[in-house]
C-alpha positions in Angstrom: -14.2 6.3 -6.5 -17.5 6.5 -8.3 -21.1 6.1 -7.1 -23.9 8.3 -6.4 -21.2 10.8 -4.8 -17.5 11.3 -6.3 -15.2 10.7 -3.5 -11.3 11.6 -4.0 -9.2 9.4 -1.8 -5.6 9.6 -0.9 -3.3 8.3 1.3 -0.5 9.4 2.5 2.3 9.0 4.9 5.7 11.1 6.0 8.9 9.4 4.6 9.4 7.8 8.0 6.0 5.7 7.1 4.1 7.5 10.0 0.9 9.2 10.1 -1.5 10.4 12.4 -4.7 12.3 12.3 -3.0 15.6 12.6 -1.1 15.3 9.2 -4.0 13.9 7.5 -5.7 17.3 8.6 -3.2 19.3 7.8 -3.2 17.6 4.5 -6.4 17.7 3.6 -6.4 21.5 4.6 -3.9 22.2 2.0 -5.3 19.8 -0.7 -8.9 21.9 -0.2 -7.3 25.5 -0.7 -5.5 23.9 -3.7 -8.9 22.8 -5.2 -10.6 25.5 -4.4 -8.0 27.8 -6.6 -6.8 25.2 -8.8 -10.6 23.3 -9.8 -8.6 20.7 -11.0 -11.4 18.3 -10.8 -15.1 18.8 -12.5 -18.4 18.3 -10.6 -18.6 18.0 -7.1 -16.9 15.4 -4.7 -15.8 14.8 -1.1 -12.1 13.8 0.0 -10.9 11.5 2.2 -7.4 11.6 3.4 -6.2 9.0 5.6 -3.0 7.1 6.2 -2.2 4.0 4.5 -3.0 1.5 7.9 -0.9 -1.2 8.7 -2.5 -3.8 6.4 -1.4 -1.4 3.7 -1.3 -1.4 0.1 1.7 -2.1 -2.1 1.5 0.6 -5.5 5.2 1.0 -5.6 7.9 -1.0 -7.0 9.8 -0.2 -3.7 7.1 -1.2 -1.5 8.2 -4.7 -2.1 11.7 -4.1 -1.2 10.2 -2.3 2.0 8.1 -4.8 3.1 10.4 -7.6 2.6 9.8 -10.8 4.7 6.2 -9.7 5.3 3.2 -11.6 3.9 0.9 -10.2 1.1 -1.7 -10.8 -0.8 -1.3 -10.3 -4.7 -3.6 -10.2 -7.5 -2.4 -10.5 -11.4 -4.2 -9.2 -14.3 -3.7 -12.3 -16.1 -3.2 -16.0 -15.0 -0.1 -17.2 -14.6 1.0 -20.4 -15.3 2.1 -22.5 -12.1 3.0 -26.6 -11.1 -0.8 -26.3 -9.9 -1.9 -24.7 -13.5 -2.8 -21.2 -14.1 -3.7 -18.6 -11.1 -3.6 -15.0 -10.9 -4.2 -14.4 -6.7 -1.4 -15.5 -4.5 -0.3 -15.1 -0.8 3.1 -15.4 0.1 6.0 -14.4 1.7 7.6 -10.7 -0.1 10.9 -12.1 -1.0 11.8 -8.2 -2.4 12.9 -7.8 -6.3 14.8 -9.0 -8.9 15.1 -5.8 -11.2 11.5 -5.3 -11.9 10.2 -8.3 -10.7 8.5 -8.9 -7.5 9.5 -12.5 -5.6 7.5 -13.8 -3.1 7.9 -17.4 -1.6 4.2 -19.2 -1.5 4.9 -22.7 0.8 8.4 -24.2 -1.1 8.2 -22.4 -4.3 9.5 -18.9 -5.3 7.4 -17.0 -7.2 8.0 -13.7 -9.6 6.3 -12.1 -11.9 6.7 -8.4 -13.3 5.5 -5.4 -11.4 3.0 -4.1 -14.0 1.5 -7.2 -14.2 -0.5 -6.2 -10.5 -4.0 -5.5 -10.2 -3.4 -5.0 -6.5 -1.4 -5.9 -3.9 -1.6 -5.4 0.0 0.3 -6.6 3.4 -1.4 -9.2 5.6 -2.3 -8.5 9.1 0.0 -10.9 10.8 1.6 -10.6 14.7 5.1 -9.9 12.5 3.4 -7.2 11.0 1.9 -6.0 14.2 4.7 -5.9 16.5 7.2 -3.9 13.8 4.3 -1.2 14.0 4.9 -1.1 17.7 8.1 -0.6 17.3 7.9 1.9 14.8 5.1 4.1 16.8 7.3 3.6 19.8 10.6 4.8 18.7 8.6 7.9 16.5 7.1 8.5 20.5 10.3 9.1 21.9 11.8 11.0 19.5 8.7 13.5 19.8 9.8 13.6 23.5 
């Protein structure tokens, strides 16, 4: 991210898809005594690590698999021609993939279009969405116990 100050963002998460504030320290630990041997980066800059949140993100082509049956917000880099003429932001449904293609179901109509063809691409914050994170930090709660 640009501006007056440089500031070197990441997310992360463990393969389960959880994260909490001790990781992201640990993290960010680890990714400061690798810049401060490495340099990999000129001029100065602060670094943010954080997790992803619940109305995450979608960068990978898996993501759409993952999050299947969730809704999302999509942005093309290009129009794409529709019944209702051209649009390139859509909300939807993640339907998953078909090869490279991400499907998502807007109202009655399916929708796909390929997966480089995405500006950006993040999960709604619906109850759905909110009550599988339950879940999730429940069962990762008990198996800390």
């Amino acid at each position: 991210m640009g501006g007056a100050s440089k500031t070197l963002q990441i997310m992360a998460e463990r393969p389960d898809g959880s994260m909490d504030v001790e990781g992201c320290t640990t993290l960010s630990h680890a990714l400061l005594d690798f810049i401060e041997t490495q340099d990999p980066m000129e001029g100065d800059y602060e670094i943010e690590v954080s997790s992803p949140g619940i109305d995450r993100p979608l960068t990978r082509l898996g993501d759409f698999n993952r999050w299947k049956g969730h809704e999302a917000k999509i942005e093309l880099n290009a129009p794409l021609p529709t019944a209702n003429g051209e649009r390139k932001r859509f909300r939807g449904r993640l339907e998953g993939l078909d090869g490279n293609d991400v499907v998502i179901a807007a109202g009655e109509n399916k929708i796909q279009f390929p997966f480089h063809d995405i500006v950006e691409a993040k999960l709604v914050l619906t109850d759905k969405l909110i009550q599988e994170d339950l879940k999730g930090r429940k069962a990762q709660n008990q198996e800390r116990v």
